[in-house]
C-alpha positions as CSV (number, residue, x, y, z in Angstrom):
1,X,-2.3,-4.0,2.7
2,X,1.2,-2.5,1.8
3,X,1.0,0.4,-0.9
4,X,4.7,1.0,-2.4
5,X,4.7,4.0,-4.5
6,X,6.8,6.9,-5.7
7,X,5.6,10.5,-5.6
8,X,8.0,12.3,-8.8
9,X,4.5,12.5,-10.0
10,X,1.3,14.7,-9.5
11,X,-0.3,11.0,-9.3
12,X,1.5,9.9,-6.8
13,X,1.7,6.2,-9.1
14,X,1.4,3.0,-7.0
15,X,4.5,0.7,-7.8
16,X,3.3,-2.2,-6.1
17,X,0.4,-3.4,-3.6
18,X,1.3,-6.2,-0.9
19,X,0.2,-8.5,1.6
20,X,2.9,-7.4,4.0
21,X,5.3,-5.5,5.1
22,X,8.6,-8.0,4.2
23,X,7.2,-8.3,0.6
24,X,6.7,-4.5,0.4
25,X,9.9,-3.6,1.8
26,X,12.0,-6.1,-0.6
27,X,10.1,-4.9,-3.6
28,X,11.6,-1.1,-2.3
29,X,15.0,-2.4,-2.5
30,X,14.9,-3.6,-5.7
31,X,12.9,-0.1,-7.3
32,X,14.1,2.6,-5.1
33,X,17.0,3.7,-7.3
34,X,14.8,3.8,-10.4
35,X,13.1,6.9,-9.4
36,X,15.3,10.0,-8.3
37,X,13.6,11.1,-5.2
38,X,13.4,7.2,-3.9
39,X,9.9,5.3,-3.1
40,X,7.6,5.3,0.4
41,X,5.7,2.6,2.2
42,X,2.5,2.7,3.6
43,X,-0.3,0.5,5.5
44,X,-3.7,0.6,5.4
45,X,-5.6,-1.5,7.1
46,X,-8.3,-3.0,4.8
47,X,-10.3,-5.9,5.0
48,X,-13.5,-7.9,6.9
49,X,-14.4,-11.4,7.8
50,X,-17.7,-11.9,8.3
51,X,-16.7,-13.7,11.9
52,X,-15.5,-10.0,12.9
53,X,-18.6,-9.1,14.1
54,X,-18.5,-5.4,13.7
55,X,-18.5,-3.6,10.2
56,X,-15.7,-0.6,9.9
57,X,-17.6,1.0,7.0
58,X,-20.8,0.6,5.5
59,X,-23.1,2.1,2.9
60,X,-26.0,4.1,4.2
61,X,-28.6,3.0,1.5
């Protein structure tokens, strides 16, 4: 997933959470100049299928 956020703040607020990268980037474009110091991208790989066979992280009960 595509986190879009601005960091003018202690919180460092989340503006947007995408799919991809093209959805992220054109919701930049259209927020950027709202916040003085601009917006940053990030990815984070999140997700599992249960046909993927190997679990990234798991709760030790």
């Amino acid at each position: 997933m595509w986190i879009v956020q601005h960091d003018e703040s202690p919180h460092n607020t989340v503006l947007g959470v995408f799919a991809t990268g093209d959805e992220a980037y054109a919701f930049m474009e259209t927020v950027k100049d709202d916040y003085e110091n601009g917006v940053i991208c990030s990815y984070f790989p999140i997700g599992y299928r249960s046909t993927d066979g190997e679990v990234l992280y798991r709760a030790e009960i």
